[in-house]
C-alpha positions in Angstrom: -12.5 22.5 -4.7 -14.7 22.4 -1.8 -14.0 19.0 -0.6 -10.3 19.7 0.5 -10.8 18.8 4.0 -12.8 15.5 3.7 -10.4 14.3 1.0 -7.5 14.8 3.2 -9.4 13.3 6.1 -10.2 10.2 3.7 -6.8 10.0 2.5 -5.6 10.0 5.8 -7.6 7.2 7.1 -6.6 4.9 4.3 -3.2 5.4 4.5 -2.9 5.5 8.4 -4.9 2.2 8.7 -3.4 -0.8 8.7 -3.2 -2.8 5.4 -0.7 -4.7 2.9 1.3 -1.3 2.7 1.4 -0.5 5.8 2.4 -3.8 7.1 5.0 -4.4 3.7 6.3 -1.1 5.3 6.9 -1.7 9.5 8.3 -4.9 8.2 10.9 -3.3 5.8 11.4 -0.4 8.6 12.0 -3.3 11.4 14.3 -5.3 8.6 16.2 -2.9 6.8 15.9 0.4 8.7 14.4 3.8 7.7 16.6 4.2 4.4 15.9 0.4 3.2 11.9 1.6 3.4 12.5 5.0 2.0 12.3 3.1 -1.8 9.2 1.6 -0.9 7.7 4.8 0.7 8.1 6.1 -2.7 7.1 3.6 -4.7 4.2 2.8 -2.9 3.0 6.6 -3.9 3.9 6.7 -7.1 2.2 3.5 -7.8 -1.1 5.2 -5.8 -0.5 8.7 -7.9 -1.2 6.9 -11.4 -3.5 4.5 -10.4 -5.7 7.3 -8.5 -5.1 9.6 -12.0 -6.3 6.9 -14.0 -9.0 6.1 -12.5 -10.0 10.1 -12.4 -10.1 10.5 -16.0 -12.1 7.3 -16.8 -10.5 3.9 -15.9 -13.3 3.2 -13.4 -15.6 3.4 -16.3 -14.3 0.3 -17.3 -14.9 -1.4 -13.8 -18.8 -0.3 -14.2 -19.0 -1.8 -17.7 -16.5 -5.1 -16.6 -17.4 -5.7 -12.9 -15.4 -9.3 -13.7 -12.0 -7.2 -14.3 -12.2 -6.1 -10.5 -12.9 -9.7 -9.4 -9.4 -10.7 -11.5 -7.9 -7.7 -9.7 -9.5 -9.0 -6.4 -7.6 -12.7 -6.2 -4.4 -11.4 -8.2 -4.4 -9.2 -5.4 -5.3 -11.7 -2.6 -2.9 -14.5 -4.3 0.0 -12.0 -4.1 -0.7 -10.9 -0.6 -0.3 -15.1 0.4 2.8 -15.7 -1.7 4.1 -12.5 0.0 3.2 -13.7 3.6 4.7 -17.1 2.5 7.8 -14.8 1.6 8.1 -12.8 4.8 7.0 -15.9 7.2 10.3 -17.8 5.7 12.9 -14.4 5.3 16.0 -15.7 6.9 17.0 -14.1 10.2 20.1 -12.8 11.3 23.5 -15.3 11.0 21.6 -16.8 7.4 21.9 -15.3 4.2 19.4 -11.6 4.6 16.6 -10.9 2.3 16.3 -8.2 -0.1 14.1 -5.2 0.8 11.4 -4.9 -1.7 12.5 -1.9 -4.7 10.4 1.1 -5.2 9.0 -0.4 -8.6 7.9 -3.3 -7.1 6.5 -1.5 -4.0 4.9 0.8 -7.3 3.7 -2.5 -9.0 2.1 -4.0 -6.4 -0.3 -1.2 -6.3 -2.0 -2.6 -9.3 -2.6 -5.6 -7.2 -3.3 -4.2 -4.1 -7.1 -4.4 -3.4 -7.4 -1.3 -0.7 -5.3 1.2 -3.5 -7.9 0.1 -5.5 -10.7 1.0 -3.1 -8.9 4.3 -2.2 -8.3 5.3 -6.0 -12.0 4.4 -7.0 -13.3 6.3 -4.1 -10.9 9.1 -5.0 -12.3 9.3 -8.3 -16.2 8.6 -7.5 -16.8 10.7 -4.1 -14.0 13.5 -4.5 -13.1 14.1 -8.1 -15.0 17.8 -9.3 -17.8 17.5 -11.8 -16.6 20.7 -13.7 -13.5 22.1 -14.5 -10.4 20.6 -16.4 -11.0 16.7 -15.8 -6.6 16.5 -16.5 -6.0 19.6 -13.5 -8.5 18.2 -11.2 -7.2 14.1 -11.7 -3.8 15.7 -10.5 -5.4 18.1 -7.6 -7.1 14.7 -6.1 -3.8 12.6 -6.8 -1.2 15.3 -5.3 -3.3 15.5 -2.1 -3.7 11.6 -1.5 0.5 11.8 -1.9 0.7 15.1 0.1 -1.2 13.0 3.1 -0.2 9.6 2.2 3.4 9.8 2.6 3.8 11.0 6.2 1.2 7.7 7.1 3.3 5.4 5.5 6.7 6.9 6.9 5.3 6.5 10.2 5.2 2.8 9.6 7.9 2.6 8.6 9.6 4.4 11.6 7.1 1.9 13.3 9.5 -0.9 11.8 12.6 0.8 12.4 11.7 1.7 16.3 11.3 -2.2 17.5 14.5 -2.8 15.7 15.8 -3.4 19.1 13.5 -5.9 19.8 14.4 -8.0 16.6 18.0 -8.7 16.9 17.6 -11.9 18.7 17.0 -14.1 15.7 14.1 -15.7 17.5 12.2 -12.5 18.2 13.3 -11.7 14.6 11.4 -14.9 13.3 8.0 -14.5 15.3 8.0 -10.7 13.9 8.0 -12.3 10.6 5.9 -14.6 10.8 3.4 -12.6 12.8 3.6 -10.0 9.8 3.1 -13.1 7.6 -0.1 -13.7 9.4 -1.6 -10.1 8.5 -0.8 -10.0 5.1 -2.8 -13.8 4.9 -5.3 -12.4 6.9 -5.9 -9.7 4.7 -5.6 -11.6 1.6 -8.3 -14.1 3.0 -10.5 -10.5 4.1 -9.9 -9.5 0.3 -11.4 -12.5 -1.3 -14.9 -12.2 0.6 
């Protein structure tokens, strides 16, 4: 595969920016430290690993032939980005009953619903995925470098998270991290449904 170095480069650039992962992530990290985010980490790439195979051996196809099924995608997606800000903008702080970190499967889940996945596994498939060859081999060669480069990006947010820590035990500085976090993911929901 000739295209090793701008896949990486892509993959790098989606997963390093910030978005609903990213920010589900430095808020887990900041919450729940590096091992309550390490489940998430995970499950946010395996969830990315099928979806970016699928879409390699032919589920885009059906996005070309049903450009409504994206749209669906698109406002589940957004709608579960504002129940999760909802979620985060009201987790309890410290001396009130604690949240629960989200689980690797529904960090892999959310994937499904996540709009930017989406846009990374699609442009995975379209711009990166070899013409000839073994569609099955080349499906995993573009999925197992999206993971390769994906997972160090999302562990730095999460170490992101885990670094202001500090910062967060005052329950009030706790709160506006929440809520600020809140903000983003609505933000991003309300970006998603343009």
């Amino acid at each position: 595969m000739t295209e090793l170095l701008p896949l990486m480069s892509y993959c790098f650039v989606m997963s390093a920016t910030p978005g609903p992962n990213n920010v589900m992530l430095a808020t887990t990290g900041a919450n729940f430290g590096y091992r309550g985010a390490l489940p998430v980490i995970l499950g946010i790439q395996a969830g990315i690993f099928v979806q970016t195979v699928l879409m390699c051996v032919g589920l885009g196809s059906v996005f070309v032939a049903y450009p409504m099924a994206q749209q669906v995608l698109r406002v589940a997606g957004a709608l579960y980005l504002i129940f999760l800000a909802w979620k985060l903008a009201g987790a309890s702080v410290a001396g009130s009953s604690a949240p629960k970190a989200v689980s690797f499967a529904q960090a892999a889940l959310f994937q499904a619903l996540n709009p930017k996945s989406w846009l990374k596994a699609v442009t995975m498939a379209s711009v990166f995925m070899p013409a000839q060859g073994n569609m099955l081999a080349s499906a995993l060669l573009v999925s197992v470098t999206g993971t390769v480069v994906g997972t160090p990006c999302n562990a730095m947010w999460a170490l992101f998270g885990v670094s202001i820590r500090s910062v967060l035990k005052a329950p009030r500085n706790q709160r506006i991290f929440n809520l600020a976090m809140g903000a983003v993911l609505l933000v991003l929901a309300v970006l998603f449904l343009r």
